[in-house]
PAZAPA-4460 file (N, C-alpha, C; in steps of 0.05 Angstrom, whole numbers, plus 32768, in hexadecimal, padded with zeros to 4 digits):
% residues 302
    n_x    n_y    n_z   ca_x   ca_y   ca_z    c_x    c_y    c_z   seq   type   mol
   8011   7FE8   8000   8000   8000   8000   8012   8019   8000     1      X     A
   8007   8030   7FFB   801A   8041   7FF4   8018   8054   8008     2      X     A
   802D   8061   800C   8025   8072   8028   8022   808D   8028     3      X     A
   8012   808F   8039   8000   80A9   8034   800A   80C1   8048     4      X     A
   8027   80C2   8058   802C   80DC   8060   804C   80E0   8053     5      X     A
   8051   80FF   8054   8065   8107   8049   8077   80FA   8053     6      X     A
   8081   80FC   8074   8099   80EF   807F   80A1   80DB   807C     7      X     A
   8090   80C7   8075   80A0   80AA   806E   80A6   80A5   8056     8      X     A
   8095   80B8   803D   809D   80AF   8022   80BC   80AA   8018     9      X     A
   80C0   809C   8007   80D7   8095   8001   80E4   80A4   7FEC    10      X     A
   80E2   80B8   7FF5   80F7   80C7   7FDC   8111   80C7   7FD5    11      X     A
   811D   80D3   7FBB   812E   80CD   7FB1   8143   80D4   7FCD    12      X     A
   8160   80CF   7FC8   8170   80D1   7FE4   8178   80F0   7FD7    13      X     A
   8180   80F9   7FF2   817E   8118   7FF4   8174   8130   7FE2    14      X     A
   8159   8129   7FDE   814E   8135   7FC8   813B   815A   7FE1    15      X     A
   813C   814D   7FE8   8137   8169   8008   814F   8175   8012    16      X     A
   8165   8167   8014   8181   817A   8016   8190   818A   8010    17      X     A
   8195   81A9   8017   819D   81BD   800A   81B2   81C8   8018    18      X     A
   81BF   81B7   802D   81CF   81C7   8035   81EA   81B5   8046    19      X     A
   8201   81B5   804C   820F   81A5   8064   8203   81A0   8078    20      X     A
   820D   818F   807D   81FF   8183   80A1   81DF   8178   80A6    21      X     A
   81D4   8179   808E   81BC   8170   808E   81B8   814D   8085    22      X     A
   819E   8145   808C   819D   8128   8084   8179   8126   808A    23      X     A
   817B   811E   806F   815D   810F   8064   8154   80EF   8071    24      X     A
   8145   80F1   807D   8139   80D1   807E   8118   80D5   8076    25      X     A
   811E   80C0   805C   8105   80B8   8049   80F9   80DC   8042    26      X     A
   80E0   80E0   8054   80D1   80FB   8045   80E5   8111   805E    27      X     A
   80EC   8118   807A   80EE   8129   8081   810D   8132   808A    28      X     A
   810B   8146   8081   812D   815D   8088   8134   815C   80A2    29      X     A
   814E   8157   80A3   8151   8157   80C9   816F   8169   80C3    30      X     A
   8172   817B   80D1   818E   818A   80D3   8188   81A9   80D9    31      X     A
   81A1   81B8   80CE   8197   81D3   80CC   817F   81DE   80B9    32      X     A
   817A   81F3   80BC   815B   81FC   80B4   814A   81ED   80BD    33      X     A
   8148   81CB   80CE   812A   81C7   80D2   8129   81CC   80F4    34      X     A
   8113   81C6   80F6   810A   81B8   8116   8123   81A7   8124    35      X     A
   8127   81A1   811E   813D   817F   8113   8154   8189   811E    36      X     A
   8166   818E   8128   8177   819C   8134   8185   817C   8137    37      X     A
   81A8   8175   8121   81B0   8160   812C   81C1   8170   8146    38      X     A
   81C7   8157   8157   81D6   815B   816C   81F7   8169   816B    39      X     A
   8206   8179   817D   8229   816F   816F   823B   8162   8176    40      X     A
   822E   814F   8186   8234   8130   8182   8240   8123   8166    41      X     A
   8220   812A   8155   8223   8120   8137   821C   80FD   8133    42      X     A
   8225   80FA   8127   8218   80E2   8119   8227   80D4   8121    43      X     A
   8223   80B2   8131   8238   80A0   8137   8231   8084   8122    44      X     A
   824A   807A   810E   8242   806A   80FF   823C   8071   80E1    45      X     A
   823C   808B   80DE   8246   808E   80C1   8259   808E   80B5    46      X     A
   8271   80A1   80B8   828F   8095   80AF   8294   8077   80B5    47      X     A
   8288   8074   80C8   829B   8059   80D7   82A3   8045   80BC    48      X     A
   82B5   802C   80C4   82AE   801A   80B2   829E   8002   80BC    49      X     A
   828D   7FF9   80B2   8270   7FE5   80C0   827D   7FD0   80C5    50      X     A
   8276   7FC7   80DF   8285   7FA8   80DD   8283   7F96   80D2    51      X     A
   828C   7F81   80D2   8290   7F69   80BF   829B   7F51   80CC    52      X     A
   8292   7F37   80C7   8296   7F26   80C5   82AE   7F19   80B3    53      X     A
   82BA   7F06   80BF   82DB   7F03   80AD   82D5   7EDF   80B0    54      X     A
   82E8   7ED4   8098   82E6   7EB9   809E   8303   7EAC   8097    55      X     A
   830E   7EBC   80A6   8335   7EBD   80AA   8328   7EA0   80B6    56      X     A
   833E   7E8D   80AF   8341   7E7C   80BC   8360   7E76   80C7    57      X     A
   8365   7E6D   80DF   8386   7E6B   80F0   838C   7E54   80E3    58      X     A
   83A7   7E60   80E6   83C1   7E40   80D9   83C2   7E30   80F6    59      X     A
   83BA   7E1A   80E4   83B9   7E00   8103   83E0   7DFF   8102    60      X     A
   83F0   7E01   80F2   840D   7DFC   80FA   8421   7E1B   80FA    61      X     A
   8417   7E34   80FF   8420   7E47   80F6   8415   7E61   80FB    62      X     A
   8424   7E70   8102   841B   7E86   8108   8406   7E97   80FD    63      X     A
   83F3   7EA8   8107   83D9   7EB6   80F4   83CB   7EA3   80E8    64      X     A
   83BC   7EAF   80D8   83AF   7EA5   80C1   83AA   7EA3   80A6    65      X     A
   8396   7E95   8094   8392   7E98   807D   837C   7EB3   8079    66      X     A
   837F   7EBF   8067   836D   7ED4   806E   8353   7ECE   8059    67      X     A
   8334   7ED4   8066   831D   7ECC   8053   830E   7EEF   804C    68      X     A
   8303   7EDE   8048   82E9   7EF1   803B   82D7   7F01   8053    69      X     A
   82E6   7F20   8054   82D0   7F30   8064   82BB   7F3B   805F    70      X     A
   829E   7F3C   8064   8286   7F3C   805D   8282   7F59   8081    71      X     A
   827D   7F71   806E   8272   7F85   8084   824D   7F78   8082    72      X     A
   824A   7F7F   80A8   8234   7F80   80B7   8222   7F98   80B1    73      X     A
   8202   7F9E   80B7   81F0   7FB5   80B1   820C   7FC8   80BD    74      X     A
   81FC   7FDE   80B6   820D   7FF6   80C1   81F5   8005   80D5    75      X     A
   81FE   8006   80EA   81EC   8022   8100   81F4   803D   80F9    76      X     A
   81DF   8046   80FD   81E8   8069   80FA   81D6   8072   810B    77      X     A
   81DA   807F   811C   81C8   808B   813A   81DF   80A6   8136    78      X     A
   81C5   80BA   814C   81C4   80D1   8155   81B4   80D9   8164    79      X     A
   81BB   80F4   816C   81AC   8108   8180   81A1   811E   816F    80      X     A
   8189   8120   8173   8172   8137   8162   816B   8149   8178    81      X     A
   816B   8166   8179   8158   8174   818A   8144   817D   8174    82      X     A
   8129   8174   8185   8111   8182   8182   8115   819F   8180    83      X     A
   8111   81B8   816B   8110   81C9   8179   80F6   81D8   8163    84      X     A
   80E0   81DE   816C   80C6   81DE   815A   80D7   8201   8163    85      X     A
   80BC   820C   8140   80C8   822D   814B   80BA   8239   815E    86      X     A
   80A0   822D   8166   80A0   823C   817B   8082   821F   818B    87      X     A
   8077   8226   819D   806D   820D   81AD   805D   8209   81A4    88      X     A
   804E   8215   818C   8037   820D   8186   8034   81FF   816A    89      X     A
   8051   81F9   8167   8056   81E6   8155   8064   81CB   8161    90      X     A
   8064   81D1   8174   806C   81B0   817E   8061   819A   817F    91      X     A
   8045   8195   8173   8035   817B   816E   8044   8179   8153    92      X     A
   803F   8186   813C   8043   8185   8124   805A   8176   8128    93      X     A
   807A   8184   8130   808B   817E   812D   8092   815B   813E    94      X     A
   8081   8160   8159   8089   813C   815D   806D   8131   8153    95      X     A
   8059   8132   813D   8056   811C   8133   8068   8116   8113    96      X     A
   806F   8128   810D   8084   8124   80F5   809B   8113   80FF    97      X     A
   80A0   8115   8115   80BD   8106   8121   80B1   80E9   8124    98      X     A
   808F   80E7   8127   8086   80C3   8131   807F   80BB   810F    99      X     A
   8079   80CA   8100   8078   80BE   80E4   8092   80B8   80DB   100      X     A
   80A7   80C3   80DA   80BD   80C5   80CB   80C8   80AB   80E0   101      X     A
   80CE   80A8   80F0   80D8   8095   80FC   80C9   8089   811C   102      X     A
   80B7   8076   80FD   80AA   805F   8111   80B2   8041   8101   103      X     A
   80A9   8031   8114   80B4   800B   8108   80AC   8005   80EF   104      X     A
   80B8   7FFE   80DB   80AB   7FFB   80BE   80BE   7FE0   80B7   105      X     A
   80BA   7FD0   80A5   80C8   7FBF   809B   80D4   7FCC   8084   106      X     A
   80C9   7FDE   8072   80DE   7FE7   805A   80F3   7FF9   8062   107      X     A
   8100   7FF1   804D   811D   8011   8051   8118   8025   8042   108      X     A
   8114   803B   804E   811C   8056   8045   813B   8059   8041   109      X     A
   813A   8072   8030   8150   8085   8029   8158   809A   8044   110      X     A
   8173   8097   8050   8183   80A3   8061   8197   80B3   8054   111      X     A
   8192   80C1   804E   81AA   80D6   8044   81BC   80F0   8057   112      X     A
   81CD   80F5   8057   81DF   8101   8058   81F6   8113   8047   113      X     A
   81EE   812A   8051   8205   8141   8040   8217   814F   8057   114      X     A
   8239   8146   804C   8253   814C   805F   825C   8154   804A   115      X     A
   826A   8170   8046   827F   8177   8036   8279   817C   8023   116      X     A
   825A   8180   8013   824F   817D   7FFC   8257   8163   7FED   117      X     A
   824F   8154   8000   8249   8135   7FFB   8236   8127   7FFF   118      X     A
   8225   8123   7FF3   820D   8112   7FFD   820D   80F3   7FF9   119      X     A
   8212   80E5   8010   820D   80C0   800D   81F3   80BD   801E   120      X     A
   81E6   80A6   801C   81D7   8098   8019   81D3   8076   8029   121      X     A
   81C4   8072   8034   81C1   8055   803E   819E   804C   803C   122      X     A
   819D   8034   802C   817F   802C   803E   817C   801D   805A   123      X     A
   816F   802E   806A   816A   802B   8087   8154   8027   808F   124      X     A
   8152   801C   80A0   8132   8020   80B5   8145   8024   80CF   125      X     A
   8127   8035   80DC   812D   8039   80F6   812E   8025   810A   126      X     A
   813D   802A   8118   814A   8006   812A   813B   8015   8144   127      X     A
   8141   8040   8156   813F   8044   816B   8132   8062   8162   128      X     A
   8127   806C   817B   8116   8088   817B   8111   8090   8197   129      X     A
   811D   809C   81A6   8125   80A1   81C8   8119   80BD   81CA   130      X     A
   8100   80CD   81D1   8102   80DD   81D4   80EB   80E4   81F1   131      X     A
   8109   80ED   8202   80F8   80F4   821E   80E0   8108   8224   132      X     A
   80D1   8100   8232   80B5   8111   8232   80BC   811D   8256   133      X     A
   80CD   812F   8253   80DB   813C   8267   80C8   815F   8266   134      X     A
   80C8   8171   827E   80C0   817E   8282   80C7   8199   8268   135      X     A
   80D8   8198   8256   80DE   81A2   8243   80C8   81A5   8231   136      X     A
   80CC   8184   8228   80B8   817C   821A   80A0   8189   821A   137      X     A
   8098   817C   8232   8078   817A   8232   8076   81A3   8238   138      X     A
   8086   81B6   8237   8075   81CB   8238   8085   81DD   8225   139      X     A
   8095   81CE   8213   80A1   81E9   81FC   80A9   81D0   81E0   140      X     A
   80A1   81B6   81EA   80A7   81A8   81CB   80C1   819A   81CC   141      X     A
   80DB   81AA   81D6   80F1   81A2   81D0   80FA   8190   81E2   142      X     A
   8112   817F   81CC   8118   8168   81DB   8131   815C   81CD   143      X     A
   8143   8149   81D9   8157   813F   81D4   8151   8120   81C9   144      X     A
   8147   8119   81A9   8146   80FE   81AD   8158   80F5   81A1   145      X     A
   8159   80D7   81A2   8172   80C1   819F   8166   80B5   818A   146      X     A
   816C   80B5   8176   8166   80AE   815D   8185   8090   815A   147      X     A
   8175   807D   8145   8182   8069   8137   8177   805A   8122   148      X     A
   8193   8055   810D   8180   804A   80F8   8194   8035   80F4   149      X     A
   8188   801A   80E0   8199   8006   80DD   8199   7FFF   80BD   150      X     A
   81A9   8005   80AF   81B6   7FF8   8093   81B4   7FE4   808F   151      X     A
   81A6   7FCC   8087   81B3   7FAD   807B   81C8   7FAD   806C   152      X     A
   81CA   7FBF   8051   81DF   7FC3   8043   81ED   7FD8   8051   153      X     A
   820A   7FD6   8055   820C   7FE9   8064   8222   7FFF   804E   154      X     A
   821E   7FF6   803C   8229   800C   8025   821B   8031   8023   155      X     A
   8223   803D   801B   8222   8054   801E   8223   805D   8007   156      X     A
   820B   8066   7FF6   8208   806F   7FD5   820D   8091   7FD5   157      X     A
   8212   808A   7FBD   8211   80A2   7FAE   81EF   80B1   7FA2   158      X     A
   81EB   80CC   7F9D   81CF   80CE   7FA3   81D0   80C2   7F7D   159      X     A
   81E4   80D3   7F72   81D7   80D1   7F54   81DB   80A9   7F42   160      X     A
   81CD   80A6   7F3B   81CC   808B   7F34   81CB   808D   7F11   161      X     A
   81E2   8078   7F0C   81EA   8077   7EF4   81DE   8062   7EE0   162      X     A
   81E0   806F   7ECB   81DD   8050   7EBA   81EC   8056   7E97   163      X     A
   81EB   803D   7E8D   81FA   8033   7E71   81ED   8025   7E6A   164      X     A
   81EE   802E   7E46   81DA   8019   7E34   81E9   8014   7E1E   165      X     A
   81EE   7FFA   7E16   81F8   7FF1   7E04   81E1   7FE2   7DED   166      X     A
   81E5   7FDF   7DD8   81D0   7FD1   7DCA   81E1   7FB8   7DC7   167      X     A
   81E0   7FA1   7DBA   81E5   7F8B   7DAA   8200   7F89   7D9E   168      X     A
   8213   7F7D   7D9F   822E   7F87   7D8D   8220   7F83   7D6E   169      X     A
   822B   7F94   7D5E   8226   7F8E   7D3E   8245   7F8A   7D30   170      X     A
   8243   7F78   7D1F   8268   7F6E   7D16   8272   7F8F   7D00   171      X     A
   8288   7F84   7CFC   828E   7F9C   7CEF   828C   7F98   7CCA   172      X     A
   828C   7FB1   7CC5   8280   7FB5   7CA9   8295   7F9E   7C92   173      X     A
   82B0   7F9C   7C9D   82C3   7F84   7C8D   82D1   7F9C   7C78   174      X     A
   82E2   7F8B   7C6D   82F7   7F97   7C54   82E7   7F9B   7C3F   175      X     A
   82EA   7FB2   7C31   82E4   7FBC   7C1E   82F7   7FBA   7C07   176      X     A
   82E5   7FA9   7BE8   82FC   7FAE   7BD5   82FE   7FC5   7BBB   177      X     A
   830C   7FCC   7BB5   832C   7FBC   7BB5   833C   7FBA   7BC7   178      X     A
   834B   7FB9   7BDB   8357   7FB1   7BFA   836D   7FCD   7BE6   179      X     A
   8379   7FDA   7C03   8388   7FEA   7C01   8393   7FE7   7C20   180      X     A
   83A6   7FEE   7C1D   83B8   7FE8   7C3C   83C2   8003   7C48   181      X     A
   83BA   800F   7C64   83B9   7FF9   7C76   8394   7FF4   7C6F   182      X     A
   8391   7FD2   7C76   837A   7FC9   7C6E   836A   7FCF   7C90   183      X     A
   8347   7FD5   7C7B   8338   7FEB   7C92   8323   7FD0   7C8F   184      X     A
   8319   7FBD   7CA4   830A   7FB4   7CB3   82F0   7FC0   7CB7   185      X     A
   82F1   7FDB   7CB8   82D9   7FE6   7CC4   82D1   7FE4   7CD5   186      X     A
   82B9   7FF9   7CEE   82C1   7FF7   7D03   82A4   7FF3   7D0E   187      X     A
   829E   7FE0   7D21   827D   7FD7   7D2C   826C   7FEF   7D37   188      X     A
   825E   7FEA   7D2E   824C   8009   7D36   8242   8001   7D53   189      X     A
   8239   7FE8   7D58   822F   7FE8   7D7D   824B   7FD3   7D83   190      X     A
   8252   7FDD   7D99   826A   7FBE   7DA0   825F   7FB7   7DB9   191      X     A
   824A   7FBE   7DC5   823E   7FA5   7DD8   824B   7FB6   7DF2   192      X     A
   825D   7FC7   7DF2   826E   7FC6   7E08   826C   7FE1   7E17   193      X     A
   826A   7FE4   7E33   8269   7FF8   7E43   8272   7FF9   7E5B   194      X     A
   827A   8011   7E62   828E   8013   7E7D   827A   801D   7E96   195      X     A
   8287   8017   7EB0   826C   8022   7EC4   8284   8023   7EDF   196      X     A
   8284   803C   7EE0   8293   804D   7EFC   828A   804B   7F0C   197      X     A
   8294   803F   7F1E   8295   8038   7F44   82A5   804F   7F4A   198      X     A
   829D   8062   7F4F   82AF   8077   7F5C   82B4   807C   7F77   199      X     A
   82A8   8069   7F8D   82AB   806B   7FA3   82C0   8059   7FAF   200      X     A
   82C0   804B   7FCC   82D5   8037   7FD4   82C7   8019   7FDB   201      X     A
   82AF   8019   7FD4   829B   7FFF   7FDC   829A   7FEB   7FC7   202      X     A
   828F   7FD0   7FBF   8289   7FC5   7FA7   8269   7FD0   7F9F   203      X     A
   8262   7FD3   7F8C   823C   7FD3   7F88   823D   7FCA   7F76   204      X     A
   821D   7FC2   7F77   8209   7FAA   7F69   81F5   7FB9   7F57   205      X     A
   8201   7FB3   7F3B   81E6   7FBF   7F2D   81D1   7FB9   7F2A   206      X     A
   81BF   7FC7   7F14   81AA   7FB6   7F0F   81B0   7FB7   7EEE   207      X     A
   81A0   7FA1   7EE3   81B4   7F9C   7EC1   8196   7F8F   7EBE   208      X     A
   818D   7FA0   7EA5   816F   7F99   7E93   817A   7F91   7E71   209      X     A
   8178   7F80   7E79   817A   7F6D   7E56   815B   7F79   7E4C   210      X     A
   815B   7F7E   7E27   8145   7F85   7E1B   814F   7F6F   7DFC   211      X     A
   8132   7F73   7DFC   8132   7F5B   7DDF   8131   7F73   7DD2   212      X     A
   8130   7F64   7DAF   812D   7F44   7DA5   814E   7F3A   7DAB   213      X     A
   814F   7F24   7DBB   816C   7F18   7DC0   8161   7EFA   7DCC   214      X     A
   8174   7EEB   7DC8   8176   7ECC   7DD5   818D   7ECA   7DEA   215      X     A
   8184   7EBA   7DFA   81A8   7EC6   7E13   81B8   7ED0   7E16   216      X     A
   81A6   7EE4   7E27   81B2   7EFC   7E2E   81CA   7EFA   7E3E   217      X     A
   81E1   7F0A   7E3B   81F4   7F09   7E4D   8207   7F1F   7E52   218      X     A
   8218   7F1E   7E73   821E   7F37   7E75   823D   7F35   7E78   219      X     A
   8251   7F2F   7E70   8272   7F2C   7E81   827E   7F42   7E7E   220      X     A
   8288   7F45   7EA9   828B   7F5C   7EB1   82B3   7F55   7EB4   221      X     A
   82C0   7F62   7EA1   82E0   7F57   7E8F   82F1   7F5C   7EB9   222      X     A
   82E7   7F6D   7EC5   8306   7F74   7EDD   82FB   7F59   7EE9   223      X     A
   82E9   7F50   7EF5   82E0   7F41   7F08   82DD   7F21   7EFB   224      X     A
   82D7   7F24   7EDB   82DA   7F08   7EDD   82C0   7EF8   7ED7   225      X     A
   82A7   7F0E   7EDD   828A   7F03   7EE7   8280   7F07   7ED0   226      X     A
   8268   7EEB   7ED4   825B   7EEC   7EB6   823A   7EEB   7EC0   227      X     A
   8223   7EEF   7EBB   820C   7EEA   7EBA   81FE   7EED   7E9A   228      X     A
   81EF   7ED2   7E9D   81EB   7EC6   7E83   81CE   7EB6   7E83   229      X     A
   81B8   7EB5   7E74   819E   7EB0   7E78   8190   7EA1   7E5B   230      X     A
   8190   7E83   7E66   817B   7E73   7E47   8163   7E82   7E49   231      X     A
   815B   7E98   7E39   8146   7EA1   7E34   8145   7EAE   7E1D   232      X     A
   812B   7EB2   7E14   8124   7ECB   7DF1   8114   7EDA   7DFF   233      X     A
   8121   7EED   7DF9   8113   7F0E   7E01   8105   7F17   7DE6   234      X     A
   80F5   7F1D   7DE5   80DB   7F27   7DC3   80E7   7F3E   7DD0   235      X     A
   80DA   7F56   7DB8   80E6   7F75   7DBA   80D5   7F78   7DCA   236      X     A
   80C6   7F7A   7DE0   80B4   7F88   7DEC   80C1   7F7D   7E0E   237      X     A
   80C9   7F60   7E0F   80D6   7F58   7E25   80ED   7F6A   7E38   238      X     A
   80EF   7F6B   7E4C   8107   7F6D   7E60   810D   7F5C   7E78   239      X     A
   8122   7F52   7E79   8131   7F45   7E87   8144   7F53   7E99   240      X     A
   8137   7F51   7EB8   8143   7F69   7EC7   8151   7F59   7EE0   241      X     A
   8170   7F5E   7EEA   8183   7F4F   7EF4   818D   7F5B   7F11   242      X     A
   817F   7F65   7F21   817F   7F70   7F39   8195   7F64   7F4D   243      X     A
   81AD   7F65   7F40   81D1   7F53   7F4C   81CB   7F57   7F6D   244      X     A
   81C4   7F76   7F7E   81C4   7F75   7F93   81A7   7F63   7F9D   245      X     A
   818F   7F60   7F95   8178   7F4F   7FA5   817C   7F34   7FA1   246      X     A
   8183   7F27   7F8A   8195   7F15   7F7A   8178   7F08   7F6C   247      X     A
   816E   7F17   7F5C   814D   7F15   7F53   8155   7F1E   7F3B   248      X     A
   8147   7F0D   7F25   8147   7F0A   7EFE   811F   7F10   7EFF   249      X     A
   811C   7F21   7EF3   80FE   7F22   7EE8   80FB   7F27   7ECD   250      X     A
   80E4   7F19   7EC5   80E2   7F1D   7EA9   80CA   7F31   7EAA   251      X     A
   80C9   7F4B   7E9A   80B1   7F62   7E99   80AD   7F69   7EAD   252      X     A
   80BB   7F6C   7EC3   80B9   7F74   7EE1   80A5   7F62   7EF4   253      X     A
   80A8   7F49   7EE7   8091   7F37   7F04   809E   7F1E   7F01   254      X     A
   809B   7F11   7EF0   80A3   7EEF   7EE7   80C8   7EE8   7EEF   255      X     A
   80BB   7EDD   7F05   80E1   7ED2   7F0B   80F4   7EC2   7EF6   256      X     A
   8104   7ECB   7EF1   8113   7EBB   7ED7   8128   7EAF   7EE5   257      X     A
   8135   7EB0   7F00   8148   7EA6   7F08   8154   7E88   7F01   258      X     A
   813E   7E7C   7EFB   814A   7E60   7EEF   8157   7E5E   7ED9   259      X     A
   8156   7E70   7EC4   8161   7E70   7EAE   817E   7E71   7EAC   260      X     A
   8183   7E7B   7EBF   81A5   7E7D   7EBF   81B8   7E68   7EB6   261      X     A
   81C4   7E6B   7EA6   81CB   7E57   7EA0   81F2   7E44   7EB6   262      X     A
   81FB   7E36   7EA5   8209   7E25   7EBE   8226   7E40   7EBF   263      X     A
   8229   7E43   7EA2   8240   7E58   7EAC   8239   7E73   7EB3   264      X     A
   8221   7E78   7EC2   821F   7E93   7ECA   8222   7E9D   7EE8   265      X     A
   822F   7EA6   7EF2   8239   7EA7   7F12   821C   7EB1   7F1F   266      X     A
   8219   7EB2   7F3A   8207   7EB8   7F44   8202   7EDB   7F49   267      X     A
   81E2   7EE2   7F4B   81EC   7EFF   7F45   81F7   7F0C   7F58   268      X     A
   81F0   7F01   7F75   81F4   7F13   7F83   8214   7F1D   7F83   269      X     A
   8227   7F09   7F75   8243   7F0B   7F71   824C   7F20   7F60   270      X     A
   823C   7F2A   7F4C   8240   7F37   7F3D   823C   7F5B   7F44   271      X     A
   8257   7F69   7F4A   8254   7F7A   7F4A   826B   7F8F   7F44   272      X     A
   8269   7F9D   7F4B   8289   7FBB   7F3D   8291   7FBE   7F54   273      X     A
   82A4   7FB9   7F55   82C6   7FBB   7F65   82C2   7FE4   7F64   274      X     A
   82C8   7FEE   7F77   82D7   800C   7F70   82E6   800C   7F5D   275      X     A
   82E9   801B   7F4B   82EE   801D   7F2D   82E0   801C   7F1E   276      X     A
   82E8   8018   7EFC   82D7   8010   7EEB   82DA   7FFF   7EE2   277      X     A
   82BB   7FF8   7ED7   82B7   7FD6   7EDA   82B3   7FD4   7EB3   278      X     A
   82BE   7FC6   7EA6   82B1   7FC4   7E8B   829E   7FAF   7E87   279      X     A
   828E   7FAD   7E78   827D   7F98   7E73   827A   7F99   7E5B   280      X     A
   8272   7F7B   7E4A   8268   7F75   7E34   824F   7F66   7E34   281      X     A
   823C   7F6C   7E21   8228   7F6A   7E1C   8224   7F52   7E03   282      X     A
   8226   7F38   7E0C   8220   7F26   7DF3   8211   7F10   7DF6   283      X     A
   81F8   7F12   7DE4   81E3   7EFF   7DE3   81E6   7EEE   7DCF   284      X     A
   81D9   7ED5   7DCD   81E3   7EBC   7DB7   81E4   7ED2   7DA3   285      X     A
   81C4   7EDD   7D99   81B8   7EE5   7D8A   81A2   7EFB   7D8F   286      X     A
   81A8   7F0D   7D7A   8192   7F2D   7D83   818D   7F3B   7D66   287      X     A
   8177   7F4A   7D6D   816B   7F54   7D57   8168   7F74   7D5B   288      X     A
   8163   7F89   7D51   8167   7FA1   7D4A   814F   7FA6   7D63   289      X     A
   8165   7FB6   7D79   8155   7FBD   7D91   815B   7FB7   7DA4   290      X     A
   8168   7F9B   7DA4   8170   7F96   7DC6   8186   7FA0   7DCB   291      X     A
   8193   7FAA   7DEA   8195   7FB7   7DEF   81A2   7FAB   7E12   292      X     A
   81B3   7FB6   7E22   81B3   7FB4   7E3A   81B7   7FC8   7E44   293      X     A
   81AC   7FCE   7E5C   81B6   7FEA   7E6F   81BE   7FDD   7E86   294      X     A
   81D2   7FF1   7E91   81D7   7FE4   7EAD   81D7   7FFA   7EC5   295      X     A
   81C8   7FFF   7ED2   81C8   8012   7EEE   81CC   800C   7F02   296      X     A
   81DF   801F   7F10   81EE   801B   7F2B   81F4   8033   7F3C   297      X     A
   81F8   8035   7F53   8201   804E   7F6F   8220   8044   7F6C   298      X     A
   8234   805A   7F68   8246   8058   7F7D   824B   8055   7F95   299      X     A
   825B   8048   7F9A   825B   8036   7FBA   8269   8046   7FD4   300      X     A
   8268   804F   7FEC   827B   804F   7FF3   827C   8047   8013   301      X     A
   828D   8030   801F   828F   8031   803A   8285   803B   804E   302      X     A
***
């Protein structure tokens, strides 16, 4: 169902932010210029780096260990908010905007943050909401609450979100006679192939929409190694959409295709951009005038 007050809607990430030191959660502004007064304390758990789980394993004959695969934990991000309505007779308004904006929900909102004319990003729900009903309170509004929110992913986006579209490779036009040297090949008008900038320090997970007319579809990403690849025919009207971070294939946005994968295609959730840039190629058995892949992604960062 869709929700029907401003504070919780899920808007774009810092699309209400105009200034340093401010931070968006879902519909309402919290910083300078609002009610919202952060603490200067400040934020505990945003720079940080999120913890993680390691699967170092010790040398049974030898000193240290073998080192494994570290996998970061949600990330917390808590703070201190003062209430400060502009004057008392706006203090209902302002703490029921504080019980909409952060009450128990199962979805994640957008948590944004601008430091330095930087704005990152986390999806969060609220984990905590502490606010004392102390003699302040109850006769001028204001108050010191204890705010917390909790990340599953504990990556940290970028607000603007990118994408790349490649069509189909087409071969090249071939030698022309009479041959004259140096001999000209001619040069492919689509080559299938597109680059996609990780400009942060994190890995991220795109999302990659195969479009017909094509027969297995496929995506190999050349730094990493990774391939995703799908027995299916896409007609021109089809899309085939590859959600690497939920690790979900739909066909026309409903019909699960995940089985199609075929044996050499890695799993998606594996598939993603290293910081840097990532190249990819775009090659299906077979395609017809139209198909097409895009691939959209956030820069990542810690």
């Amino acid at each position: 169902m869709a929700e029907t007050t401003t504070y919780t809607a899920d808007l774009a990430p810092g699309s209400l932010i105009t200034q340093d030191g401010q931070m968006q959660w879902a519909g309402l502004l919290l910083g300078p210029g609002t009610p919202y007064a952060v603490d200067r304390t400040g934020l505990t758990g945003w720079e940080d780096l999120p913890a993680f789980d390691s699967s170092d394993a010790d040398r049974p004959t030898s000193h240290g260990a073998w080192p494994g695969a570290r996998y970061a934990k949600p990330r917390k991000v808590g703070g201190t908010l003062r209430l400060l309505p502009a004057q008392s007779s706006d203090a209902l308004e302002t703490a029921k905007a504080l019980r909409q904006a952060f009450a128990l929900r199962d979805e994640e909102r957008w948590l944004a943050v601008r430091l330095h004319g930087e704005t990152l990003a986390v999806r969060a729900r609220v984990s905590r909401r502490v606010v004392p009903a102390d003699r302040q309170y109850a006769t001028q509004g204001s108050a010191k609450a204890s705010v917390q929110w909790l990340a599953t992913d504990p990556r940290r986006y970028r607000m603007t979100q990118a994408t790349a579209t490649t069509g189909a490779p087409q071969p090249e036009s071939g030698l022309t006679w009479p041959l004259a040297w140096p001999l000209d090949f001619g040069t492919a008008a689509v080559t299938g192939d597109v680059v996609a900038d990780n400009d942060g320090s994190a890995p991220t997970h795109p999302v990659i929409t195969f479009r017909g007319p094509c027969a297995t579809p496929s995506v190999f990403e050349h730094t990493g190694g990774r391939r995703l690849r799908y027995d299916i025919t896409l007609a021109d009207t089809d899309e085939l959409t590859v959600d690497t971070s939920a690790g979900t294939v739909t066909l026309n946005g409903s019909a699960s295709r995940r089985n199609t994968a075929t044996a050499d295609s890695g799993p998606e959730e594996l598939f993603s951009f290293e910081p840097g840039r990532a190249q990819l190629s775009f090659r299906p058995d077979t395609s017809g005038s139209g198909a097409e892949m895009s691939v959209t992604w956030r820069s990542a960062d810690w």
